[in-house]
N, CA, C and O atoms as a MOPAC input file, in Angstrom:
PM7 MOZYME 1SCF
protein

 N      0.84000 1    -1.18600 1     0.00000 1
 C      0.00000 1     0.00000 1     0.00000 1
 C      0.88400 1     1.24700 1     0.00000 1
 O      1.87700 1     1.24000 1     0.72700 1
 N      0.65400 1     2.14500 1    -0.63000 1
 C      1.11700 1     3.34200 1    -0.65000 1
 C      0.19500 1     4.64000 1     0.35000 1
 O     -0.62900 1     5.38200 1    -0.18500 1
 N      0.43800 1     4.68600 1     1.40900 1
 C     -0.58800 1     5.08400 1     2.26400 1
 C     -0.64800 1     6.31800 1     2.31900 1
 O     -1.66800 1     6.77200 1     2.83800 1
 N      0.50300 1     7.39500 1     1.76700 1
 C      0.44100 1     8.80200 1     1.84400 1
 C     -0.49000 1     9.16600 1     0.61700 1
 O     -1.16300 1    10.19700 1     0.63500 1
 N     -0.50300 1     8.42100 1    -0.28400 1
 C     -1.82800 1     8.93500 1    -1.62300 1
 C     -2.52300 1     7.88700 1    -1.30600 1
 O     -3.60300 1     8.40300 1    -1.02000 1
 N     -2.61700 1     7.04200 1    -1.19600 1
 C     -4.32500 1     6.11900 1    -0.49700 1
 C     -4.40000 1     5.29500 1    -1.98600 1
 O     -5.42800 1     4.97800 1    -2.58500 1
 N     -3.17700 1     5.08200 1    -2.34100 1
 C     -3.03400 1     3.83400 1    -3.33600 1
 C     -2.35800 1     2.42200 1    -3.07100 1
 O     -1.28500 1     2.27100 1    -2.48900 1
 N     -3.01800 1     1.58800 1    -3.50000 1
 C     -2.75000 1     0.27300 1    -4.04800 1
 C     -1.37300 1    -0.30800 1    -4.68000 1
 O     -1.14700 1     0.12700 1    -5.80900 1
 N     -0.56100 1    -1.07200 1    -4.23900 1
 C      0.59300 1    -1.18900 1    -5.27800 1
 C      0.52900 1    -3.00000 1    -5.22900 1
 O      0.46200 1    -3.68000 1    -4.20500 1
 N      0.57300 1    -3.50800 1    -6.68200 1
 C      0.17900 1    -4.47600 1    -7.33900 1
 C      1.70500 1    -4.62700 1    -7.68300 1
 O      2.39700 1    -3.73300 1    -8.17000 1
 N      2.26800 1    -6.32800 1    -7.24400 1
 C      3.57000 1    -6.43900 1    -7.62600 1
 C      3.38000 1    -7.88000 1    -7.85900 1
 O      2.92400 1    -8.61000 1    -6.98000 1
 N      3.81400 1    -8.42200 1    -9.34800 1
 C      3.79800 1   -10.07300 1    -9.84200 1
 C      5.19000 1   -10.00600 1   -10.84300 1
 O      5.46700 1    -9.09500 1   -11.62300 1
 N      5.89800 1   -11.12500 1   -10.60600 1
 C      6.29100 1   -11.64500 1   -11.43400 1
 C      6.32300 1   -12.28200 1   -12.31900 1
 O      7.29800 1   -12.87600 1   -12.78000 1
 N      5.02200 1   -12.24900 1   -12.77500 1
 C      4.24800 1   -12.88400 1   -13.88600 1
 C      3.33200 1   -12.47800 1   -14.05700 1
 O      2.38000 1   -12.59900 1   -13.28600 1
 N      3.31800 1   -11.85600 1   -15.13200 1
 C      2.35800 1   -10.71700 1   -15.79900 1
 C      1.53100 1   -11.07000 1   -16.96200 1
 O      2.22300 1   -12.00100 1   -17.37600 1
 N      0.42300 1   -10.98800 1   -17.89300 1
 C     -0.08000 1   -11.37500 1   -18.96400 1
 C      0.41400 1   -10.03200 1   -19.74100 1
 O      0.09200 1    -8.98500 1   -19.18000 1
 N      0.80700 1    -9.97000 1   -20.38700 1
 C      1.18400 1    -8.20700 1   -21.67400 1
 C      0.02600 1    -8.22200 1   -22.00800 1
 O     -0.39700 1    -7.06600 1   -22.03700 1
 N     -0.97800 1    -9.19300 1   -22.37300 1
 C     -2.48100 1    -8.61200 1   -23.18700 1
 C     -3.21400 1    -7.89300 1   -21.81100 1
 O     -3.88700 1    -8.46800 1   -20.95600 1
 N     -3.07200 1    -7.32200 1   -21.84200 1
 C     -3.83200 1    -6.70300 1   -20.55300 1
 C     -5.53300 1    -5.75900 1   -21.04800 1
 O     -6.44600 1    -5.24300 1   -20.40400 1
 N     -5.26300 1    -5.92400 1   -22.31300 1
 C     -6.66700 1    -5.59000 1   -23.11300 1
 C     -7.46100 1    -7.07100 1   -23.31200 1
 O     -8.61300 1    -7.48400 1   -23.43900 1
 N     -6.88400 1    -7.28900 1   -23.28800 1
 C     -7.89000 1    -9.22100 1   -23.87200 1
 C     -6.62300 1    -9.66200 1   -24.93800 1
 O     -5.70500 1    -8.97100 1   -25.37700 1
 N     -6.95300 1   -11.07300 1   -25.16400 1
 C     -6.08400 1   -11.97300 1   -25.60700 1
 C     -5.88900 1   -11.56900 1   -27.43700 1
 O     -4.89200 1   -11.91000 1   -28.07400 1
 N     -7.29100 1   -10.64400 1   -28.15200 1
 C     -7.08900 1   -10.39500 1   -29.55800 1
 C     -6.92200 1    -8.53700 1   -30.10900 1
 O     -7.27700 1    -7.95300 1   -31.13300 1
 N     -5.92500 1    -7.89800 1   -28.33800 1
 C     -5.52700 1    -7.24500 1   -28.66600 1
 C     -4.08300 1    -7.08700 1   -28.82600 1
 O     -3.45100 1    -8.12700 1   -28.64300 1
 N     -3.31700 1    -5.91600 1   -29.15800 1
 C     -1.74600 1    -6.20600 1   -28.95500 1
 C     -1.18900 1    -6.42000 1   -27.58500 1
 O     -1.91300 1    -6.36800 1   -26.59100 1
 N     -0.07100 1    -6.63000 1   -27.53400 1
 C      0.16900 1    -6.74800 1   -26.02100 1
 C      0.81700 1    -4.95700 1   -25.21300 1
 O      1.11700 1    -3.91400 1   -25.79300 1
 N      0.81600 1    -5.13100 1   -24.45500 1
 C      1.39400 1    -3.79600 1   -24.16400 1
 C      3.21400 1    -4.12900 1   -23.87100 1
 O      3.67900 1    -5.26800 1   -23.84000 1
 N      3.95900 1    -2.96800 1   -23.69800 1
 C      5.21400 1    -3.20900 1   -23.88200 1
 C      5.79300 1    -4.13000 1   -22.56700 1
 O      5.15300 1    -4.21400 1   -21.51900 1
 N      6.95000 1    -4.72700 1   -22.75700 1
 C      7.42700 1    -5.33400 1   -21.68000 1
 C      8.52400 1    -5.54300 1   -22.08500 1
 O      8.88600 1    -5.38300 1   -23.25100 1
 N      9.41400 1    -6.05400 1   -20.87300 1
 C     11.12700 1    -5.93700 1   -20.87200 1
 C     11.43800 1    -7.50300 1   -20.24200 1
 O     11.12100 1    -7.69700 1   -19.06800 1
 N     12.07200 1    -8.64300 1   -21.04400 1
 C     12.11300 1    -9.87800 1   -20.21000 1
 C     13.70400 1    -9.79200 1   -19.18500 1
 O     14.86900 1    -9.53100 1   -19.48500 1
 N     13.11300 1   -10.10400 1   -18.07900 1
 C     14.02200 1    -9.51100 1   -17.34400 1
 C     13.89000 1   -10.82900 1   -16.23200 1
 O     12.86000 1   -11.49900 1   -16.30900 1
 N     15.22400 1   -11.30900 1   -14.90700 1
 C     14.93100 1   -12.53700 1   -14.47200 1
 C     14.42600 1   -12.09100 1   -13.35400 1
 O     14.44400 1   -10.92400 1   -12.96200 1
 N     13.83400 1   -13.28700 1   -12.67200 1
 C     13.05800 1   -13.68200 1   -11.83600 1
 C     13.29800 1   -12.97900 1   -10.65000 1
 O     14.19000 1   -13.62800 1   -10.10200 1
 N     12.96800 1   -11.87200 1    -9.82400 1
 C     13.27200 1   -11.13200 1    -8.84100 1
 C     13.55600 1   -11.92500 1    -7.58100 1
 O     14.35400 1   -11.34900 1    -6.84200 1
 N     13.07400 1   -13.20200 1    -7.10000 1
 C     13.46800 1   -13.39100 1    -6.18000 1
 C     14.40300 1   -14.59900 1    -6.05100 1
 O     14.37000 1   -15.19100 1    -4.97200 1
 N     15.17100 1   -15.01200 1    -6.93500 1
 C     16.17800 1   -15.98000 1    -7.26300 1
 C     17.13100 1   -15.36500 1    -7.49200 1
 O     17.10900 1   -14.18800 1    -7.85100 1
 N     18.25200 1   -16.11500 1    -7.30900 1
 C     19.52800 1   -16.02400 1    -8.41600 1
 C     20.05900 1   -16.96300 1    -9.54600 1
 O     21.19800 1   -17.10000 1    -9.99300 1
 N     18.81100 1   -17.60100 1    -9.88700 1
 C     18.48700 1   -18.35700 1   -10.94800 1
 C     18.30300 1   -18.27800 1   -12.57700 1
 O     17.12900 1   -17.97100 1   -12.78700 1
 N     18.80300 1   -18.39000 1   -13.43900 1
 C     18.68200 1   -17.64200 1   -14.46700 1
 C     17.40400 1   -18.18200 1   -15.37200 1
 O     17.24000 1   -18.75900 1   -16.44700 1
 N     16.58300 1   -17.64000 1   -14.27500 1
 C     14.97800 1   -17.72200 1   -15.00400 1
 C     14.51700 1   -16.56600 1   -15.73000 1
 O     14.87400 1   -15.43400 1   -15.40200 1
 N     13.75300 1   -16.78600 1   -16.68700 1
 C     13.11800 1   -15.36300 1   -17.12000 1
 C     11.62400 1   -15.08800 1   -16.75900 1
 O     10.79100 1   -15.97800 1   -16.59100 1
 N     11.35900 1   -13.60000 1   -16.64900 1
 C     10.06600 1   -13.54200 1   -16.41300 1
 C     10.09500 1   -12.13200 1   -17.48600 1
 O     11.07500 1   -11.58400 1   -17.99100 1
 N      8.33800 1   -11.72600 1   -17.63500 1
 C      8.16400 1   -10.46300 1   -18.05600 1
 C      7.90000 1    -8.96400 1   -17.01500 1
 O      7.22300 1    -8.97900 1   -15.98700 1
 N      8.54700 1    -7.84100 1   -17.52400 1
 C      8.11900 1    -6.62900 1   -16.94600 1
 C      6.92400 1    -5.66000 1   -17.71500 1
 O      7.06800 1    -4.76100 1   -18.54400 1
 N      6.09400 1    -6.04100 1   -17.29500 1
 C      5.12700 1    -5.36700 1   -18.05300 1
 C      4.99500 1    -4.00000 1   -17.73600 1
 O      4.97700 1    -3.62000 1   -16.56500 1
 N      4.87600 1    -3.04000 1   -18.93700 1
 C      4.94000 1    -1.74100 1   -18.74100 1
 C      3.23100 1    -1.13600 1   -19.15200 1
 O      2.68100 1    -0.90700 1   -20.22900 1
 N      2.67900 1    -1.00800 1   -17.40400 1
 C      1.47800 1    -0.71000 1   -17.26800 1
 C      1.29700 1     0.82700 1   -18.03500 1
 O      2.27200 1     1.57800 1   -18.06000 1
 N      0.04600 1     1.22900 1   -18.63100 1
 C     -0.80700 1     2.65300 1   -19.12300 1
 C     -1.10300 1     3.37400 1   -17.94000 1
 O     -2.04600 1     3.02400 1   -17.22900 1
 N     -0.24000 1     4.54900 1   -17.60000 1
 C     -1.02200 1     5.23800 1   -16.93900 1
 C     -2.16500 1     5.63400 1   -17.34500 1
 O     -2.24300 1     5.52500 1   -18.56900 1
 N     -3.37600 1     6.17400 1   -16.72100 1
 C     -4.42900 1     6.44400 1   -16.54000 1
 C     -5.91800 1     5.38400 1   -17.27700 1
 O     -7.02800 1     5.85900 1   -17.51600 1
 N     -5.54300 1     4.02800 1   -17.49100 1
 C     -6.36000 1     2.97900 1   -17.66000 1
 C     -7.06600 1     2.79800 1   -17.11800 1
 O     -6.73200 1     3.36900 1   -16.08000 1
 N     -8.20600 1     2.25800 1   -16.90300 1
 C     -9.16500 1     2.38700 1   -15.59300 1
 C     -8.74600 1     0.61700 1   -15.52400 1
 O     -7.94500 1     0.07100 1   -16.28200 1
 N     -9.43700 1     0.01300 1   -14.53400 1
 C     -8.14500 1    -1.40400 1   -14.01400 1
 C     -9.19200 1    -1.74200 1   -12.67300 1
 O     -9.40100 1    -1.15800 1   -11.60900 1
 N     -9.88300 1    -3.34500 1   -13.47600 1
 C    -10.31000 1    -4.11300 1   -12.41000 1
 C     -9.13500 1    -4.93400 1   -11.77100 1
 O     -8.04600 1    -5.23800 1   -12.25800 1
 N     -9.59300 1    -5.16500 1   -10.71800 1
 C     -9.01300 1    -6.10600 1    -9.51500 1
 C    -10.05100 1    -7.44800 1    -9.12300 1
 O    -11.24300 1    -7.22200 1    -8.91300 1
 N     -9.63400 1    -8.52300 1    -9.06200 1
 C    -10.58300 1    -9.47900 1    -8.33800 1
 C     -9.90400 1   -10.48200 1    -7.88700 1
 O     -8.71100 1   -10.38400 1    -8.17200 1
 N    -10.22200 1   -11.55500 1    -7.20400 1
 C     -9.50100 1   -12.59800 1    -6.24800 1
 C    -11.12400 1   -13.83100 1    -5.71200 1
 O    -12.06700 1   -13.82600 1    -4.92100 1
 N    -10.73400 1   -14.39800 1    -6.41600 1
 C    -12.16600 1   -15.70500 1    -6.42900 1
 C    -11.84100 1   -16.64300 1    -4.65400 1
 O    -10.78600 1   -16.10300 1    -4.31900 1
 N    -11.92500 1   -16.88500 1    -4.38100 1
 C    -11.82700 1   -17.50500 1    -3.03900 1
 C    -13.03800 1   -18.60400 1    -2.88800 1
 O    -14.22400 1   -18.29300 1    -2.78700 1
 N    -12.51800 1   -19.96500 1    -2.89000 1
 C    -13.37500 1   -21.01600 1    -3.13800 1
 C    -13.76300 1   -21.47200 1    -1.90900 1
 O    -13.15900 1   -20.94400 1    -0.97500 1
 N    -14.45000 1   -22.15400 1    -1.66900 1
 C    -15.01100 1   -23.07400 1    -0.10000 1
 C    -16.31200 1   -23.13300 1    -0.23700 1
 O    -17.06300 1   -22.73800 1    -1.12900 1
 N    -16.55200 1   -23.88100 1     1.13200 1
 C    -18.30300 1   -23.88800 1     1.03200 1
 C    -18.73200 1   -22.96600 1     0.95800 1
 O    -19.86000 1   -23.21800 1     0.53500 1
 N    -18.58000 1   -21.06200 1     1.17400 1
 C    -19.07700 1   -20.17500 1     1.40400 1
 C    -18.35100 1   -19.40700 1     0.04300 1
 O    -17.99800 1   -18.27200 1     0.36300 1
 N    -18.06400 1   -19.70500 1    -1.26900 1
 C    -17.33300 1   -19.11800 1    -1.72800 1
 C    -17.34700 1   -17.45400 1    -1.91600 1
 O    -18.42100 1   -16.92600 1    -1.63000 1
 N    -16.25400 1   -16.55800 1    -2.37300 1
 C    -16.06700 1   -15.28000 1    -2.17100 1
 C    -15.64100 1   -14.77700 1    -3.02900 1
 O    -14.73800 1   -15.50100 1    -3.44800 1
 N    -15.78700 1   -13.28800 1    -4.03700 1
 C    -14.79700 1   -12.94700 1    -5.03100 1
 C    -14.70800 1   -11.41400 1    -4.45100 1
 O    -15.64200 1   -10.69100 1    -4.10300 1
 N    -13.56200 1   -11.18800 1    -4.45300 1
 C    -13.08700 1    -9.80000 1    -4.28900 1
 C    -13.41600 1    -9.03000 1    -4.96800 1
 O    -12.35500 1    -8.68000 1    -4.45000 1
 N    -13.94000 1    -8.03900 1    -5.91200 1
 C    -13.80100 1    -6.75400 1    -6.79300 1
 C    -13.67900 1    -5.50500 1    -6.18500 1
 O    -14.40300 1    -5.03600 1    -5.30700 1
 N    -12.59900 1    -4.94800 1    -6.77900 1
 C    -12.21200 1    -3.61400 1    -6.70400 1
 C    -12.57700 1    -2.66400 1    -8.32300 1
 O    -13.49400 1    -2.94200 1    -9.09600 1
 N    -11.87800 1    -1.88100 1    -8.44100 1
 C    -11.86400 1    -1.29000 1    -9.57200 1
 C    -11.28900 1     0.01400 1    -9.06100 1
 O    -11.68500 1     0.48400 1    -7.99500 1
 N    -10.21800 1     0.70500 1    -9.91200 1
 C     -9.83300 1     1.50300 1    -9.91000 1
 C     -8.91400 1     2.25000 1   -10.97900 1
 O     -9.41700 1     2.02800 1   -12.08000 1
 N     -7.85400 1     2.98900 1   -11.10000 1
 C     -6.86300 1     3.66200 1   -12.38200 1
 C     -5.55500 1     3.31200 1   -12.22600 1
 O     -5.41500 1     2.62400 1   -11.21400 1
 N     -4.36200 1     3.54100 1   -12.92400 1
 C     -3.57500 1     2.75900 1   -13.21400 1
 C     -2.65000 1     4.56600 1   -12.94100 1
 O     -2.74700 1     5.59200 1   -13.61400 1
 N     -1.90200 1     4.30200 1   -11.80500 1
 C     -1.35400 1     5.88000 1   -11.49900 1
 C      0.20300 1     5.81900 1   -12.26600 1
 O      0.62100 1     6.73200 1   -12.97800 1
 N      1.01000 1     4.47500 1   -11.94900 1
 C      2.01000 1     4.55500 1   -12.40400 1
 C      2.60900 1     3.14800 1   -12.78200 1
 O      2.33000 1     2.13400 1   -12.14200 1
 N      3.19500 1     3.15600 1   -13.53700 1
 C      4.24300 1     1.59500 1   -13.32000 1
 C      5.84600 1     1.85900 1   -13.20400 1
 O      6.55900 1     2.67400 1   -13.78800 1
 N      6.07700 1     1.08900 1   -12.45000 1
 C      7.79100 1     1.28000 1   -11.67900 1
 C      8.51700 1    -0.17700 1   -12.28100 1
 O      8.17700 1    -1.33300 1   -12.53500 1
 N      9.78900 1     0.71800 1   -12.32900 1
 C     11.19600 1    -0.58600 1   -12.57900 1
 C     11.26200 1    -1.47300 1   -11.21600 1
 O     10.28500 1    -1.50200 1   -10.46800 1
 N     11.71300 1    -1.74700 1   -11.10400 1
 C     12.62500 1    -3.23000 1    -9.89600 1
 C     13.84300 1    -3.59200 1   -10.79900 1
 O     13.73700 1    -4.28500 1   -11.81000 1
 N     14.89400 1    -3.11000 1   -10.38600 1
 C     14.70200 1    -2.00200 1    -9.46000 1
 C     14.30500 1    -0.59100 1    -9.55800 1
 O     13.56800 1    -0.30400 1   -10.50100 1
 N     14.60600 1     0.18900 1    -8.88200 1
 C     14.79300 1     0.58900 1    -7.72100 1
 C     13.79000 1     0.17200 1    -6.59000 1
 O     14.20600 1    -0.02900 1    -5.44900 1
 N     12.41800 1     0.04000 1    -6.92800 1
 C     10.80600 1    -0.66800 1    -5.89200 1
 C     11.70900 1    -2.13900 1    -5.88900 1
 O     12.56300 1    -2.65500 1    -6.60900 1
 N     11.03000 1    -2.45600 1    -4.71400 1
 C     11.41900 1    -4.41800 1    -4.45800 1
 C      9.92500 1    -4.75000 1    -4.47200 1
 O      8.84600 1    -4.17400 1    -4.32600 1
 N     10.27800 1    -5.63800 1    -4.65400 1
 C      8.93800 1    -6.97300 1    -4.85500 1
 C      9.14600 1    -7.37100 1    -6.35800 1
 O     10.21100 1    -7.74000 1    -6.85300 1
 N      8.12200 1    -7.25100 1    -6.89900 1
 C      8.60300 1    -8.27500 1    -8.14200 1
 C      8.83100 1    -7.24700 1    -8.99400 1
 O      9.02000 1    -6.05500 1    -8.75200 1
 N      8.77400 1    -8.11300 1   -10.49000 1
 C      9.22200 1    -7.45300 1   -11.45200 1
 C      8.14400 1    -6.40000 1   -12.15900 1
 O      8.56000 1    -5.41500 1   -12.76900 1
 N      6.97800 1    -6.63700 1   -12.05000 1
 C      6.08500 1    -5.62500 1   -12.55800 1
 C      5.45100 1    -5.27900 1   -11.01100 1
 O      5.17500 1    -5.99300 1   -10.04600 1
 N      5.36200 1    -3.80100 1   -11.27700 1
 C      4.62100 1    -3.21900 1   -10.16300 1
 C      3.94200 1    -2.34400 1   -10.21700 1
 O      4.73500 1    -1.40800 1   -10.11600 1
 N      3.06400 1    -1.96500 1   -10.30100 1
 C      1.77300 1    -1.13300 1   -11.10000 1
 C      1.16600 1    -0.55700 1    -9.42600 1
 O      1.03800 1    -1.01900 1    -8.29300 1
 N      0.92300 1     0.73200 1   -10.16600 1
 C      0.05700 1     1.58800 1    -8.86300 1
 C     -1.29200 1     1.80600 1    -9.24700 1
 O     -1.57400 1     1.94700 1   -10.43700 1
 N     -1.99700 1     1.84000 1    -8.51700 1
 C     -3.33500 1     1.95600 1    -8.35300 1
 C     -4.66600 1     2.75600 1    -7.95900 1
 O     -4.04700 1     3.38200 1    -7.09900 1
 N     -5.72300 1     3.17900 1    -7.86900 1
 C     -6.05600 1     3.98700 1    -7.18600 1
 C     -6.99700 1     2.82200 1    -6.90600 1
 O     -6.77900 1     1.79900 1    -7.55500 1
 N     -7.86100 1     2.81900 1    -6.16700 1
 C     -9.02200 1     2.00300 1    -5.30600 1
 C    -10.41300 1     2.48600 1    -5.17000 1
 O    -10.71500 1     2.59900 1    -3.98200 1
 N    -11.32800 1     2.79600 1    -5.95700 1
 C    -12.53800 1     3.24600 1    -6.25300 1
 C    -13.33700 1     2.71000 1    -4.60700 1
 O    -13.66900 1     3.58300 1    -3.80600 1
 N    -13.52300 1     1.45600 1    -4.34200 1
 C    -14.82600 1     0.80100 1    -3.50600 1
 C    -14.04500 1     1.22600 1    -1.80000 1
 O    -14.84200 1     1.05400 1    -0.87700 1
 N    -12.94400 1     1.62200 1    -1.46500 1
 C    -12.92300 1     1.93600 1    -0.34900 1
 C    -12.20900 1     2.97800 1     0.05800 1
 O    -11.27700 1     3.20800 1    -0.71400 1
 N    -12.31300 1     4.11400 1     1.48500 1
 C    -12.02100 1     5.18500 1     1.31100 1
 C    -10.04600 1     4.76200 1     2.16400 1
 O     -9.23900 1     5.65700 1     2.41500 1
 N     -9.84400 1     3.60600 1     2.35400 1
 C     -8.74300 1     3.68200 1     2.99000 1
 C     -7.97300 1     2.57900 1     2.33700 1
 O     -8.32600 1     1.52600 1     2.86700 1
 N     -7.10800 1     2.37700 1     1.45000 1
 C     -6.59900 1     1.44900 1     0.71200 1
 C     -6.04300 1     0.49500 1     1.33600 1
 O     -5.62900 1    -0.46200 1     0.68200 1
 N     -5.84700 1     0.53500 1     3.25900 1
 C     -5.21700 1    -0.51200 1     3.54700 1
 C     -6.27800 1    -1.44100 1     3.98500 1
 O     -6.08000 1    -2.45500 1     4.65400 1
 N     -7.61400 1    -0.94400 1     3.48200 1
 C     -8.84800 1    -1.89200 1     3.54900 1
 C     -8.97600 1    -2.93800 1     2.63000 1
 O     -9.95100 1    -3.66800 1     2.81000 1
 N     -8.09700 1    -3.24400 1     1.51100 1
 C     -8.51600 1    -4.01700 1     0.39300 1
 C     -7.92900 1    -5.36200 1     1.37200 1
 O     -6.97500 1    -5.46100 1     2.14300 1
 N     -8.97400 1    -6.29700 1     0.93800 1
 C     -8.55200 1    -8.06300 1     1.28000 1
 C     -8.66300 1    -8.95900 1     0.21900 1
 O     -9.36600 1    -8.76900 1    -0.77300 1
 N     -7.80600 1   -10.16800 1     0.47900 1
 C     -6.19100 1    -9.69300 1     1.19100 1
 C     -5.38100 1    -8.68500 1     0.34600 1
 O     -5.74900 1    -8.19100 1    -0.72000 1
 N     -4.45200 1    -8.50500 1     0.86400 1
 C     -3.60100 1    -7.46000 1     0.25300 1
 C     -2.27700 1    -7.89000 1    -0.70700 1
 O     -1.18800 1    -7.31700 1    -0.74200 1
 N     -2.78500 1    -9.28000 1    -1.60700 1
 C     -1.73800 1    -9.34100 1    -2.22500 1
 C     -2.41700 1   -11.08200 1    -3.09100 1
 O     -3.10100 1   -11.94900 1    -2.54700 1
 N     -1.87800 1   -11.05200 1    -4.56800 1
 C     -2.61500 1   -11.87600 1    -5.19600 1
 C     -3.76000 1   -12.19200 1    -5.73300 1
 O     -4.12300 1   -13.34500 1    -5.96300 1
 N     -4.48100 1   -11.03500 1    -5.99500 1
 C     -5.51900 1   -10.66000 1    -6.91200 1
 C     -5.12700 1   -10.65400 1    -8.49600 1
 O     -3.91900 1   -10.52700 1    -8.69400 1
 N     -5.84700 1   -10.75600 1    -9.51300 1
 C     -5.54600 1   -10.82500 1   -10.70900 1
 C     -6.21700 1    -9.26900 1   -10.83700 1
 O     -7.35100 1    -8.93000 1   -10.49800 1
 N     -5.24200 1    -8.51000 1   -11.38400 1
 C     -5.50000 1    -7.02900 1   -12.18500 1
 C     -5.40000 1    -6.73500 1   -13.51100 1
 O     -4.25100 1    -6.78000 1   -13.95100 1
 N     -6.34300 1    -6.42200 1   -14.34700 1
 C     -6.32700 1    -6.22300 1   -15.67300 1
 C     -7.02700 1    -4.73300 1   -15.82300 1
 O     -7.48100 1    -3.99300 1   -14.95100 1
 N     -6.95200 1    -4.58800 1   -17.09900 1
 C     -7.55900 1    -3.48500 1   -17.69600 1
 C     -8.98000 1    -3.58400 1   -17.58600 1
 O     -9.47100 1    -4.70000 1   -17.41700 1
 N     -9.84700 1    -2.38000 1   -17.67100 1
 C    -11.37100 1    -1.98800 1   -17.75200 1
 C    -11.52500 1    -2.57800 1   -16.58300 1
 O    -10.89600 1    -3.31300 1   -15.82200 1
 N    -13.18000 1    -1.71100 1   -16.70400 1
 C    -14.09900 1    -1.67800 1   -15.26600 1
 C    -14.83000 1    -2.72000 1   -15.98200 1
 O    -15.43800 1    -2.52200 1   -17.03400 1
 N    -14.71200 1    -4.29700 1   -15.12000 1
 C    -15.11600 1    -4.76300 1   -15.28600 1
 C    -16.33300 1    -5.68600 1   -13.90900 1
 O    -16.84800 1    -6.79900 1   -13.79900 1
 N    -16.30900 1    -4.67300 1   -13.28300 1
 C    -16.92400 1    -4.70000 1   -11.96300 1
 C    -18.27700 1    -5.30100 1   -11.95000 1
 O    -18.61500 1    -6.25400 1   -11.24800 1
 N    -18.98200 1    -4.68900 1   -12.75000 1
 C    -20.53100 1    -5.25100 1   -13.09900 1
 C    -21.04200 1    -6.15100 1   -13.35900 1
 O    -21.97900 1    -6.61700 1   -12.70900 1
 N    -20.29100 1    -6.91600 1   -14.96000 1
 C    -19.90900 1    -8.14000 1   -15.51300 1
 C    -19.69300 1    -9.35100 1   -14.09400 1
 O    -20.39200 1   -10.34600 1   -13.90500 1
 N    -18.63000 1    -8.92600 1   -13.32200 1
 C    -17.93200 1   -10.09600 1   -11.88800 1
 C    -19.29700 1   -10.28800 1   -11.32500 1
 O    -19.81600 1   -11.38800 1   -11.14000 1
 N    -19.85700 1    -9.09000 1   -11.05900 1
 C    -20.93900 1    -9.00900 1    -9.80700 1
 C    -22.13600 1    -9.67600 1   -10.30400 1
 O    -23.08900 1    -9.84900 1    -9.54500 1
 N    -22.15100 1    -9.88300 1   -10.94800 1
 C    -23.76700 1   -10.55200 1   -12.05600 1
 C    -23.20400 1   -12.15900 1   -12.52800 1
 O    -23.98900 1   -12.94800 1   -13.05400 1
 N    -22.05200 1   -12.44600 1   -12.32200 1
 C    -21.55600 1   -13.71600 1   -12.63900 1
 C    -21.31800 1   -14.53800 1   -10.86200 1
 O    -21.21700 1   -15.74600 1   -10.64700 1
 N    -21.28400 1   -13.39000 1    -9.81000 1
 C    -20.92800 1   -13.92400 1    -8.48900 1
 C    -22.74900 1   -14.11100 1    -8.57200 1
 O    -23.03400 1   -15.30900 1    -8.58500 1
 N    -24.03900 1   -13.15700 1    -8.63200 1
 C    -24.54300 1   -13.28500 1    -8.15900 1
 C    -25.40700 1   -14.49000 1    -8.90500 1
 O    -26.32100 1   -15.02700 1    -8.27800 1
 N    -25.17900 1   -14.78800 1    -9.88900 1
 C    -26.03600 1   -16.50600 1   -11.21200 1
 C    -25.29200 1   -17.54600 1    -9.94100 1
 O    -26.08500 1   -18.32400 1    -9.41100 1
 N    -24.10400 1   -17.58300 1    -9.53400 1
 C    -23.48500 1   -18.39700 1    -9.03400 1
 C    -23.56700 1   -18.80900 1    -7.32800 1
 O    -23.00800 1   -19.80300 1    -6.86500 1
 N    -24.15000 1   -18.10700 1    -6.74600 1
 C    -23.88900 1   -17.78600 1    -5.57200 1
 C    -22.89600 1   -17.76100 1    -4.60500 1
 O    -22.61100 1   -18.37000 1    -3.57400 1
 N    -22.34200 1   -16.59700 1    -5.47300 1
 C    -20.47300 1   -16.45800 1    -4.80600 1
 C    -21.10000 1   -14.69400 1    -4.00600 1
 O    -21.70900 1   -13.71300 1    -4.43100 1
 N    -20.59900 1   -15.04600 1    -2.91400 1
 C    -20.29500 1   -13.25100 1    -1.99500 1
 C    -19.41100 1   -12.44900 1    -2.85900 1
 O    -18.30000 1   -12.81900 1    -3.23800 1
 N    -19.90600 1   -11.46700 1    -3.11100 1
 C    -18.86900 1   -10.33800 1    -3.53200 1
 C    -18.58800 1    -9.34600 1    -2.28600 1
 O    -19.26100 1    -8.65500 1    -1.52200 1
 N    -17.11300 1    -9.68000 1    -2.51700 1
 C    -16.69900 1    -8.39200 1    -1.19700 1
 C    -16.09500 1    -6.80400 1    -1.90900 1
 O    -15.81200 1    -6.70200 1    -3.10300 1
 N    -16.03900 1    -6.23000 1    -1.41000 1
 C    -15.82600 1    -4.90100 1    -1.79000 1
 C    -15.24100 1    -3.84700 1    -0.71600 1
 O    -15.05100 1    -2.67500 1    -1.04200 1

């Protein structure tokens, strides 16, 4: 969390580049190795759009199952280095809550492009999955 602007920071080492859908181009990226090895693995750095608007969600299975949605904008994307954690790290803004260290959990959500908030919530509710927010 970035708590002095009340943003979100999203960090994977494994990134999809189509971040529009699979039959658009990909967005740019840098293959660069695996941040937390000294292994000579490769991964991608995906170089996020500022000002994209950018769902968030996280499915959580069990008897009571759960899906996270957020939705929010895409403030910045950072190298690694100089940020630690992984290799792509994308900032965020957080539309559904007024204090960003409210989002659950705080790490391992799938983030893509568009507000796709509506679409989740109408597929949790055919299904009878909780949407948290």
């Amino acid at each position: 969390m970035e708590t002095e602007a009340n943003h979100y920071f999203g960090s994977h080492c494994t990134c999809a580049s189509k971040l529009f859908g699979t039959a658009q181009p990909p967005e740019p990226y840098l293959l660069r190795d695996y941040a937390h090895t000294n292994d000579p693995t490769c991964c991608p750095q995906v170089l996020w759009r500022k000002g994209e608007e950018v769902t968030m969600a996280l499915y959580i299975s069990g008897e009571a199952p759960q899906m996270l949605v957020y939705t929010g904008e895409v403030v910045k994307s950072y190298d690694m280095p100089p940020v630690g954690g992984c290799r792509t790290n994308v900032e965020i803004t957080i539309n559904e809550v007024d204090d960003v260290c409210d989002v659950r959990p705080i790490h391992h959500q799938i983030i893509f492009y568009g507000n796709f908030a509506g679409q989740l919530r109408q597929f949790a509710e055919l299904y009878n999955v909780a949407v948290i927010t």
